[in-house]
N, C-alpha and C positions, 0 to 999 in steps of 0.2 A: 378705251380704244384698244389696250395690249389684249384684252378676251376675243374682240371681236376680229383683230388681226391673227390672233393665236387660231381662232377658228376657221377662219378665209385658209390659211397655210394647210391648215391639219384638211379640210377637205379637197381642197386644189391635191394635195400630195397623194389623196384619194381617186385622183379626176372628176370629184363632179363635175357636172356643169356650170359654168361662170353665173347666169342666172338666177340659179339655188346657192351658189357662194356668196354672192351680191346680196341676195335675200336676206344669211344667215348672219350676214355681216352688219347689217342693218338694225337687224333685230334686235343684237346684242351690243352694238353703238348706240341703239337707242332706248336701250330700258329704262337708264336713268332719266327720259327728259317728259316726264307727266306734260301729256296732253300732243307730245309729236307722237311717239309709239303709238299710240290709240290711232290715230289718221293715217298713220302710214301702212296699213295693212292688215292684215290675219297674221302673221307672224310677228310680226313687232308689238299688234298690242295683246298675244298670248305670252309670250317671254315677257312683258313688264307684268300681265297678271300674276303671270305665276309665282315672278320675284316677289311682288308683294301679299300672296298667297304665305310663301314663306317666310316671309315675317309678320302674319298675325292679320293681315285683312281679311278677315272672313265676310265684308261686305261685299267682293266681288262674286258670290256665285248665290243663283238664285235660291230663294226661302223656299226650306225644306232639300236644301242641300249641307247643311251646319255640317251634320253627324258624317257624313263620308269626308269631308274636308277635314272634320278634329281626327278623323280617323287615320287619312294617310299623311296628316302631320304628325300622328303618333309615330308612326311606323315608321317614321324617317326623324329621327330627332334633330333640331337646329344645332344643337351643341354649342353654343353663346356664341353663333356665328354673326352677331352684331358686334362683339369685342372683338373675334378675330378677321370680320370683313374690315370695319373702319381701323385697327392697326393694320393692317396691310394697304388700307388705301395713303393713310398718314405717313408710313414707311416709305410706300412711293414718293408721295410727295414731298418727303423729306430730300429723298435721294434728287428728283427732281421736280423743282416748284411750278416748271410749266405744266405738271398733270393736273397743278389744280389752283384755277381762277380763280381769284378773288368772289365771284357770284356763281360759283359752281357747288356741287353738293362734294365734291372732294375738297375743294376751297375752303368750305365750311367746316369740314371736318379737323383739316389742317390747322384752323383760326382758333378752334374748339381746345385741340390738344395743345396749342403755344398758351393759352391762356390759362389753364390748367394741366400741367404736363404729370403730376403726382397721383392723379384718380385711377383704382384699376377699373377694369370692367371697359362696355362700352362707352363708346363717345360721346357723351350727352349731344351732340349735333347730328347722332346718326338718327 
């Protein structure tokens, strides 16, 4: 929710319009929740594509698109952005436990790292 209030702030302080801030707001409130994002519109289930785009589903775009996808995944390196998104999402949620429900995928995350807190790399529950 801090991304998609960060983003509501940053364009409001732009003036969009409330409608396209509502939009943007939505979108990135809802990447995480497989199966709302897809329903709730053209923007909501492009931002969860594209998040899982960047980490490794290449099932979402049609056959005989492989090679332009491996391509601008080349051209944009992840940078073991699974160790450094779930530590930041854990860090939150350390600092504060309401970020993450017990049945949440930061939840999970959190459950993950208390149970094993000595592993580097990412979070086996990401």
């Amino acid at each position: 929710m801090e991304g998609a209030d960060a983003a509501r702030a940053f364009l409001t302080a732009y003036d969009w319009p409330e409608p396209l801030v509502r939009s943007v707001w939505e979108a990135i409130a809802l990447h995480t929740s497989p199966g709302i994002a897809e329903r709730m519109g053209t923007l909501p289930r492009l931002v969860r594509e594209g998040v899982l785009a960047d980490f490794g589903h290449t099932d979402l775009i049609p056959p005989g698109d492989e090679e332009a996808l491996a391509s601008a995944l080349a051209a944009f390196p992840r940078q073991d952005i699974e160790a450094a998104l779930s530590g930041a999402v854990v860090a939150q949620a350390l600092r504060n436990p309401e970020k993450a429900p017990p049945s949440s995928w930061p939840g999970g995350l959190l459950a993950a790292h208390r149970a094993e807190q000595d592993r580097g790399g990412a979070n086996p529950a990401f």
